[in-house]
C-alpha positions as MATLAB code, in Angstrom:
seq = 'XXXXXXXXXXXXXXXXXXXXXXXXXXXXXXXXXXXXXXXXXXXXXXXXXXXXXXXXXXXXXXXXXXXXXXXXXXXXXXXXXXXXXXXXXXXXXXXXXXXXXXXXXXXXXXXXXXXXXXXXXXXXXXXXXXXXXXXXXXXXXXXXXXXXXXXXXXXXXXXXXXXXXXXXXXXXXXXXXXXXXXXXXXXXXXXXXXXXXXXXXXXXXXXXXXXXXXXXXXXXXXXXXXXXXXXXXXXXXXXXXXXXXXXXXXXXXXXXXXXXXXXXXXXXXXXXXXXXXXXXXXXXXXXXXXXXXXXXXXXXXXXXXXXXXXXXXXXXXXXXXXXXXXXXXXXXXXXXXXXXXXXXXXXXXXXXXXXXXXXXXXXXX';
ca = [
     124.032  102.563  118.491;
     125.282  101.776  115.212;
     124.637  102.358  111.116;
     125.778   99.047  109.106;
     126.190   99.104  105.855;
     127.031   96.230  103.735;
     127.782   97.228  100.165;
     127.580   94.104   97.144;
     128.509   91.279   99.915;
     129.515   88.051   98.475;
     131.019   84.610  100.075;
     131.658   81.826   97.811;
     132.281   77.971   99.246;
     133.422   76.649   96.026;
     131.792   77.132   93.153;
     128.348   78.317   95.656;
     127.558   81.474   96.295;
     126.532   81.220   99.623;
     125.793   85.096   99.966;
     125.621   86.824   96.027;
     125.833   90.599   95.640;
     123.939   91.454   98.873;
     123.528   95.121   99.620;
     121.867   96.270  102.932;
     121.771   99.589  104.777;
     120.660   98.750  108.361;
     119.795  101.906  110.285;
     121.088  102.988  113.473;
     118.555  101.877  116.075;
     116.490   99.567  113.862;
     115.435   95.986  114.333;
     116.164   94.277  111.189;
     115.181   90.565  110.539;
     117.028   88.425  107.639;
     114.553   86.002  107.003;
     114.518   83.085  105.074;
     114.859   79.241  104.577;
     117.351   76.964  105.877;
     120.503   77.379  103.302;
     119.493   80.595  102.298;
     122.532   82.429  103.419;
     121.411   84.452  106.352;
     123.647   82.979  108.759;
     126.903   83.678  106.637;
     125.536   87.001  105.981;
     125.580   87.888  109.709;
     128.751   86.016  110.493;
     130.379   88.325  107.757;
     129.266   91.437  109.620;
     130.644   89.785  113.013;
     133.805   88.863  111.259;
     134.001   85.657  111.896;
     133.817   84.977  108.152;
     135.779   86.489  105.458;
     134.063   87.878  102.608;
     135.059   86.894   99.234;
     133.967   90.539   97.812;
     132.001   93.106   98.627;
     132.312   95.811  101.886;
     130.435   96.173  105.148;
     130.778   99.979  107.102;
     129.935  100.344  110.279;
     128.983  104.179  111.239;
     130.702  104.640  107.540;
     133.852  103.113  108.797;
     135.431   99.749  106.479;
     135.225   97.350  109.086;
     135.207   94.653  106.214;
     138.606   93.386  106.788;
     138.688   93.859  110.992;
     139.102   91.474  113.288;
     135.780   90.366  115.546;
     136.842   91.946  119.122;
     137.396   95.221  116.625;
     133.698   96.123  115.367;
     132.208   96.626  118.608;
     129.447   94.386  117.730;
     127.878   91.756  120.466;
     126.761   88.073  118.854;
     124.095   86.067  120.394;
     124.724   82.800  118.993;
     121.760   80.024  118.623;
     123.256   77.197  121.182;
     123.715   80.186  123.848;
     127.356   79.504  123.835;
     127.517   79.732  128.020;
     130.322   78.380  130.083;
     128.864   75.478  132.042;
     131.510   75.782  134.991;
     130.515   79.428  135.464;
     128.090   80.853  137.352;
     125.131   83.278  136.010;
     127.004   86.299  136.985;
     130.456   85.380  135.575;
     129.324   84.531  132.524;
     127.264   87.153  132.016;
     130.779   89.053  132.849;
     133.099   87.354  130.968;
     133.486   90.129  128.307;
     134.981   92.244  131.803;
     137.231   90.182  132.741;
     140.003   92.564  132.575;
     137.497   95.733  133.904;
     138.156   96.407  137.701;
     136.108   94.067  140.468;
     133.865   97.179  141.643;
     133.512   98.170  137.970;
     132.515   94.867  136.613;
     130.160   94.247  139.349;
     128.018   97.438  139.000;
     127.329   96.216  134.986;
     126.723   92.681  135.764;
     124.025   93.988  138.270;
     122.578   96.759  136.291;
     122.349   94.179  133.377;
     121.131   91.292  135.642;
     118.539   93.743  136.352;
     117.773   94.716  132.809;
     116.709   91.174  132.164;
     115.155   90.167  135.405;
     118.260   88.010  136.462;
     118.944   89.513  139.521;
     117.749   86.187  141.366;
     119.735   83.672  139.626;
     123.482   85.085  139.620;
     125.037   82.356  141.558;
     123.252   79.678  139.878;
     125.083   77.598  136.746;
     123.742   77.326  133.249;
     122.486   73.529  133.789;
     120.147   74.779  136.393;
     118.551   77.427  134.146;
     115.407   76.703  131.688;
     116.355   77.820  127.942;
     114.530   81.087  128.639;
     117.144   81.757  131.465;
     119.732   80.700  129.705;
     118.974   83.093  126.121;
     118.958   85.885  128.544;
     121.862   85.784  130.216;
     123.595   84.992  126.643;
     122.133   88.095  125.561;
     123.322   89.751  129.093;
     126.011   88.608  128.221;
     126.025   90.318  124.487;
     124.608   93.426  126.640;
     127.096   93.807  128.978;
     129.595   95.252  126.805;
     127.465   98.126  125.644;
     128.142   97.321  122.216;
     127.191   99.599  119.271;
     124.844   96.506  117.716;
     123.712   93.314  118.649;
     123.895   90.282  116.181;
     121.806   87.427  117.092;
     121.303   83.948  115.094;
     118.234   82.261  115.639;
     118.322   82.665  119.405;
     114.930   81.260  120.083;
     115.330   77.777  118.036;
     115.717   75.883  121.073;
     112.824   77.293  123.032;
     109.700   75.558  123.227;
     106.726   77.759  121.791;
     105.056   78.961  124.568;
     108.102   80.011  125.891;
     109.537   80.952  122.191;
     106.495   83.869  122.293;
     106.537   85.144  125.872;
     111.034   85.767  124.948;
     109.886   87.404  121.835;
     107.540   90.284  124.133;
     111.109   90.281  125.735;
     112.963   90.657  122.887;
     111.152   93.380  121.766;
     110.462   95.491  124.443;
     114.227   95.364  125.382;
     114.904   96.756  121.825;
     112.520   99.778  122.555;
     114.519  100.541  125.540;
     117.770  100.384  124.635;
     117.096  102.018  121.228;
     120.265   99.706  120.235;
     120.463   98.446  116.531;
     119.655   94.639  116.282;
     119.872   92.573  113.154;
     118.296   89.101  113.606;
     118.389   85.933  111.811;
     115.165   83.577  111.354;
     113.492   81.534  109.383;
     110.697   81.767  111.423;
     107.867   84.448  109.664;
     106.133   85.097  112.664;
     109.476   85.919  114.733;
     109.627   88.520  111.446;
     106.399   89.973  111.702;
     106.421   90.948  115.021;
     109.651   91.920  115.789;
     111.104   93.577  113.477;
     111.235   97.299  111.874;
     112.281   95.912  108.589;
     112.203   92.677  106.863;
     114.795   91.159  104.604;
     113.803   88.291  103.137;
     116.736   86.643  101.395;
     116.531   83.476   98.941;
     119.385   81.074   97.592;
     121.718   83.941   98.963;
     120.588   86.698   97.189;
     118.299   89.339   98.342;
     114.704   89.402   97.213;
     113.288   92.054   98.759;
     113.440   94.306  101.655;
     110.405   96.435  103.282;
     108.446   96.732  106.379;
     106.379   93.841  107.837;
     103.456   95.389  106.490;
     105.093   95.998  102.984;
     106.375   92.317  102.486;
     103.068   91.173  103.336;
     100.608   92.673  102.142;
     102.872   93.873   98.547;
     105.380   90.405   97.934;
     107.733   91.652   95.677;
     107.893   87.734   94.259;
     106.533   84.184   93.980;
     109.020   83.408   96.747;
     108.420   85.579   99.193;
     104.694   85.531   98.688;
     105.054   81.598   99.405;
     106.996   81.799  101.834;
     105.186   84.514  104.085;
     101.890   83.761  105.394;
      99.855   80.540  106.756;
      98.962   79.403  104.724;
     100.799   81.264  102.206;
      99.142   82.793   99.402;
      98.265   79.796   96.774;
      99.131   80.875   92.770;
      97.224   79.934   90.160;
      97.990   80.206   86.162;
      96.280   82.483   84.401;
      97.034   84.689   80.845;
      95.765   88.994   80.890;
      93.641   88.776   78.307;
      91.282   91.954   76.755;
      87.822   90.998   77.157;
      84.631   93.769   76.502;
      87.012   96.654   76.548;
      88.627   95.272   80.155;
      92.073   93.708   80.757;
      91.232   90.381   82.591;
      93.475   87.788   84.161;
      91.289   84.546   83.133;
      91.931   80.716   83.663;
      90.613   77.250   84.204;
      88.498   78.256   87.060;
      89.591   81.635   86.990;
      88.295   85.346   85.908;
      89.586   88.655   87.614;
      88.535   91.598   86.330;
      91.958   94.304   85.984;
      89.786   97.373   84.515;
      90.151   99.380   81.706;
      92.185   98.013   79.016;
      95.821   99.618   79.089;
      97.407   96.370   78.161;
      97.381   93.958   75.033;
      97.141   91.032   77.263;
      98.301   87.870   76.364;
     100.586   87.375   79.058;
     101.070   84.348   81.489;
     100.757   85.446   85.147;
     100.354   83.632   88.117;
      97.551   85.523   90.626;
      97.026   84.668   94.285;
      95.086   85.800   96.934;
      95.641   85.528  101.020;
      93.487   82.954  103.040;
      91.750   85.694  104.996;
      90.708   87.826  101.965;
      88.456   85.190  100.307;
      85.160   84.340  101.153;
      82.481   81.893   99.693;
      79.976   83.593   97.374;
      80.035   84.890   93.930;
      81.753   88.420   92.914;
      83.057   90.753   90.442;
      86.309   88.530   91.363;
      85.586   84.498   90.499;
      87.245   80.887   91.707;
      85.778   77.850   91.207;
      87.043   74.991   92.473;
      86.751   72.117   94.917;
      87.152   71.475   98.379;
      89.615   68.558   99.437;
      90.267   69.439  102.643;
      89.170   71.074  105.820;
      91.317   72.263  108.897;
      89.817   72.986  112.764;
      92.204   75.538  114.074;
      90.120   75.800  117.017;
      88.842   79.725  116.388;
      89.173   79.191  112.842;
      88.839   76.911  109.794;
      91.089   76.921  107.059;
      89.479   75.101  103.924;
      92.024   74.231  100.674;
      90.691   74.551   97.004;
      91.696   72.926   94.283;
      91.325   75.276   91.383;
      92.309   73.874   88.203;
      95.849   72.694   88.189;
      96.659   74.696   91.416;
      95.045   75.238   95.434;
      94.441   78.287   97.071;
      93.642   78.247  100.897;
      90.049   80.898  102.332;
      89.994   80.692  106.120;
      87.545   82.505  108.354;
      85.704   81.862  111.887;
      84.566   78.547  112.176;
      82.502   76.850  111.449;
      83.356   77.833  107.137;
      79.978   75.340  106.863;
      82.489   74.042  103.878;
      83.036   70.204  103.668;
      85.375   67.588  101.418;
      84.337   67.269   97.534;
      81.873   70.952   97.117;
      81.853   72.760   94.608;
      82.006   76.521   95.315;
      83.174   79.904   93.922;
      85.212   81.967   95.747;
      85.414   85.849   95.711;
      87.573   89.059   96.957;
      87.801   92.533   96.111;
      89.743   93.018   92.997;
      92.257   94.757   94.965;
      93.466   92.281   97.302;
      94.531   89.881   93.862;
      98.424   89.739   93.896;
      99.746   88.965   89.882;
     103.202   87.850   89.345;
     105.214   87.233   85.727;
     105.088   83.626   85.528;
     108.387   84.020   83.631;
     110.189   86.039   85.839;
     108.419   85.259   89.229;
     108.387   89.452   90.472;
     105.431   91.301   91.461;
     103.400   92.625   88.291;
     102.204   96.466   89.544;
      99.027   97.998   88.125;
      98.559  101.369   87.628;
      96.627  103.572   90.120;
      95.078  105.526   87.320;
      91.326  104.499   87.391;
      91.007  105.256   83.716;
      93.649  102.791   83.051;
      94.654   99.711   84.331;
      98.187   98.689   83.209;
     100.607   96.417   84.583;
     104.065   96.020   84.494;
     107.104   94.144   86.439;
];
């Protein structure tokens, strides 16, 4: 197991800053996803920490040792790439040992069976990579990652290629072999439910820089931004303009459509916010919290309905069992408890924070 630590990480192409100023401590033991869109800079980011590319500033430690400048076969760290990378004219079990190639026979057998048998391969040794499935073939790349008991495993997008049935029966996998070897794993996605239910932490990176970094619960239910609180969730969570404004003694985020009650006044108001609230948190009916808007369109999800709102300039998603009994061109309001309301600077784009003093409601970036 292995502590990473990567310490104002930067890698320019040019005049791009593919990665900008990153810093990340990854715990020893802990699953930790980088998440975000294509072209964000997640990929780099991990190839940095394998050393397969150079940074152009910054430092990465592993176990508080500069490994910034060391070559690959150096760090003691095992990457699971996203095309599997396997040897097509080798057999299960000589591919997974590849990394033992210089290890005595006897030796090298043992591990390739005792990590065959870690991830239920034991059956398909002597087979070649064309006759595997892309399940089979993701495992023995990672038995092959496994094999050389490294101190982390780096792995980029290895599920892309699955098909989704198959994509969430390797994530169970994925996870459960985590919890037994108690290894450290940093994982590259862009896919947010891969995130969510993986991983120990979430780092959620954007244009190469790092916007913000928390537990699966944290990122979800407290985005620290516009970005990440579009970009997590589905649907994500819609945002609408609104201004704080102090109305009857109360600090109110109001709008066309729009009125959300804050509290007591603590604030001058006459800010521009954006405000947002997730799908599952609204329902149809009026409330201390108001919407008003329009339906334009309905989605069967089977279970579930989803129903989109237009609310003044802007859309906001409420989805619950089905049937929602909602159909194209009403008119409803929609309400939620005043706590579940997310507000964001609509200058800045970060989380605006309210006070948890019930005698005053302030908020601040």
């Amino acid at each position: 197991m292995s502590r990473i630590q990567i310490e104002g990480l930067t890698r320019r192409f040019g005049d791009v800053a593919a990665v900008d100023g990153i810093s990340l401590d990854v715990a020893d033991g802990e699953f930790l996803v980088l998440l975000g869109p294509s072209g964000c800079g997640k990929s780099t980011l991990l190839r940095m920490i394998a050393g397969l590319t150079a940074p152009s500033g910054g430092r990465i430690l592993l176990d508080d040792r500069d490994i910034t400048a060391a070559a690959p076969r150096e760090r003691n760290l095992a990457m699971v790439f996203q095309s599997y990378a396997l040897y097509p004219h080798l057999t299960v079990a000589k591919n997974i040992g590849f990394p033992l190639r210089t290890r005595r026979r006897k030796d090298a057998d043992a591990k390739i069976a005792e990590v065959a048998a870690v991830l239920g391969l034991e059956q398909l040794l002597d087979r070649r990579p064309r006759a595997l499935s892309g399940g089979q073939r993701q495992r023995v790349a990672l038995g092959r990652a496994l094999v050389r008991d490294p101190g982390a495993f780096l792995l980029d997008e290895p599920l892309s290629n699955l098909d989704a049935t198959l994509r969430t029966a390797t994530r169970g996998e994925l996870s459960d072999l985590h919890r037994r070897l108690g290894s450290t794993f940093v994982y590259v996605t862009h896919d947010q439910i891969e995130a969510m239910t993986m991983a120990t932490r979430i780092a959620v990176l954007n244009g190469g820089r790092l916007e913000q970094v928390g537990t699966p619960e944290q990122v979800y239910d407290a985005p620290a931004s516009t970005f990440v609180a579009g970009f997590i969730g589905s649907p994500a969570i819609g945002l609408l303009a609104a201004q704080l404004r102090s109305a009857d003694g109360e600090l109110r985020a109001q709008g066309d459509g729009i009125d959300i009650p804050l509290g007591v006044l603590g604030d001058s108001g006459g800010r521009d916010v954006l405000v947002g609230v997730r799908p599952e948190h609204l329902r149809v009916g009026a409330g201390d919290t108001q919407l008003r808007g329009t339906v334009r369109h309905v989605e069967n999800l089977g279970g579930e309905e989803v129903a989109h709102v237009e609310i003044g300039a802007g859309r906001v998603a409420v989805r619950g069992p089905r049937p929602l009994c909602l159909a194209v061109g009403d008119h409803i309001t929609l309400t939620c408890e005043p706590d579940r309301v997310h507000l964001f600077s609509a200058t800045s784009g970060r989380r605006l924070v309210r006070t948890p003093d019930p005698d005053r409601a302030t908020v601040a970036v």
